[in-house]
TORKOL-4160 file (C-alpha; in steps of 0.2 Angstrom, whole numbers, padded with zeros to 4 digits, m for minus):
58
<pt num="1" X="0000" Y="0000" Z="0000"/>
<pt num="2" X="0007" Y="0018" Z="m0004"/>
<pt num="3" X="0003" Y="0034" Z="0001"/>
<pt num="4" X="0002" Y="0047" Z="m0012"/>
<pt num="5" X="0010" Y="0067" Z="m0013"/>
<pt num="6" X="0010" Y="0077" Z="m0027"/>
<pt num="7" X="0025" Y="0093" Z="m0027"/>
<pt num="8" X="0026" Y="0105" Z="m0042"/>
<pt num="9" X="0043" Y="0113" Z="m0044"/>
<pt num="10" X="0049" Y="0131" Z="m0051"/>
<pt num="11" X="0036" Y="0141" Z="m0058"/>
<pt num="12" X="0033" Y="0159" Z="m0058"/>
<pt num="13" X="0018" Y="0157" Z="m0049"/>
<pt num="14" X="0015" Y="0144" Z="m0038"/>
<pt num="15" X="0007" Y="0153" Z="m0024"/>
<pt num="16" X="m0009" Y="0151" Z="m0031"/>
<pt num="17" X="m0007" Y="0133" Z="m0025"/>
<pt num="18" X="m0006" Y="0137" Z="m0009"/>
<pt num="19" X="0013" Y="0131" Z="0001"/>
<pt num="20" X="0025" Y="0133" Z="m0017"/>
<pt num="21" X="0036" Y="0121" Z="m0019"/>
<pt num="22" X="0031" Y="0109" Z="m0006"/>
<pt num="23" X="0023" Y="0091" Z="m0005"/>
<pt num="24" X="0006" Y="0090" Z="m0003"/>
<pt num="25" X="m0001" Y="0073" Z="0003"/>
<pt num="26" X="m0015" Y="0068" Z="m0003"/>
<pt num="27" X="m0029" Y="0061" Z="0004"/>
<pt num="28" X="m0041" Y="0045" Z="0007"/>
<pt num="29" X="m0026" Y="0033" Z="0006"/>
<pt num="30" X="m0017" Y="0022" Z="0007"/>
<pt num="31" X="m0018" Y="0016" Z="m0011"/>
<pt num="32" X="m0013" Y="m0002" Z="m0021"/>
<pt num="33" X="0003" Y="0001" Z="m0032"/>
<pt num="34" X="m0010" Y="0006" Z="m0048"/>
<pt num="35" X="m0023" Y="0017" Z="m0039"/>
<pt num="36" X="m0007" Y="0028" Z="m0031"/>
<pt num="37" X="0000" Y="0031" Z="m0049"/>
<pt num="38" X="m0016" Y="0035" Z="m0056"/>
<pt num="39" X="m0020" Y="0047" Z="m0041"/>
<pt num="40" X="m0005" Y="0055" Z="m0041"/>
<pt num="41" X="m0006" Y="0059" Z="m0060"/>
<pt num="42" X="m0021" Y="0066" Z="m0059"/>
<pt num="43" X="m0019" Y="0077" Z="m0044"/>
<pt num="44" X="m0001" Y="0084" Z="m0054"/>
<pt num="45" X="m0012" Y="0087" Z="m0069"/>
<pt num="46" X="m0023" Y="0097" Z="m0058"/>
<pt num="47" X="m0011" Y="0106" Z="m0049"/>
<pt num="48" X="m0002" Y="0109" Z="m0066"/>
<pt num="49" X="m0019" Y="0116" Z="m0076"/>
<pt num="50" X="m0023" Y="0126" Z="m0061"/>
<pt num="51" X="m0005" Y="0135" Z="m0063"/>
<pt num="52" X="m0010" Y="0138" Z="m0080"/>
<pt num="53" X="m0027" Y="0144" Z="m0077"/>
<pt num="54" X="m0022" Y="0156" Z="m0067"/>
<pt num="55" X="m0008" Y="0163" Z="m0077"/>
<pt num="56" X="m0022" Y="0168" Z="m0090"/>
<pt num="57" X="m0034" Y="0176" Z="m0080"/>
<pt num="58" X="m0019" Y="0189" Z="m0075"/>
């Protein structure tokens, strides 16, 4: 069983994910090998389209 934590690294505006630059643990685990990958992909593509979402609002 793994745990899962998703950490996004240099950007010009990663505040608007909250604490820049560290791990975030996600939550409702643990998770079997195949459901952490798949979780942890999907919370770094949010955390990623969040990023750019807000960098076209400005």
């Amino acid at each position: 069983m793994y745990d899962v934590t998703s950490q996004i690294k240099r950007g010009s505006n990663l505040g608007v994910l909250g604490r820049a630059g560290h791990s975030i643990q996600i939550h409702n685990g643990p998770f079997t090998c195949r459901w952490a990958y798949l979780i942890a992909a999907s919370a770094g593509q949010a955390g990623v389209d969040a990023l750019l979402d807000a960098q076209h609002k400005d």
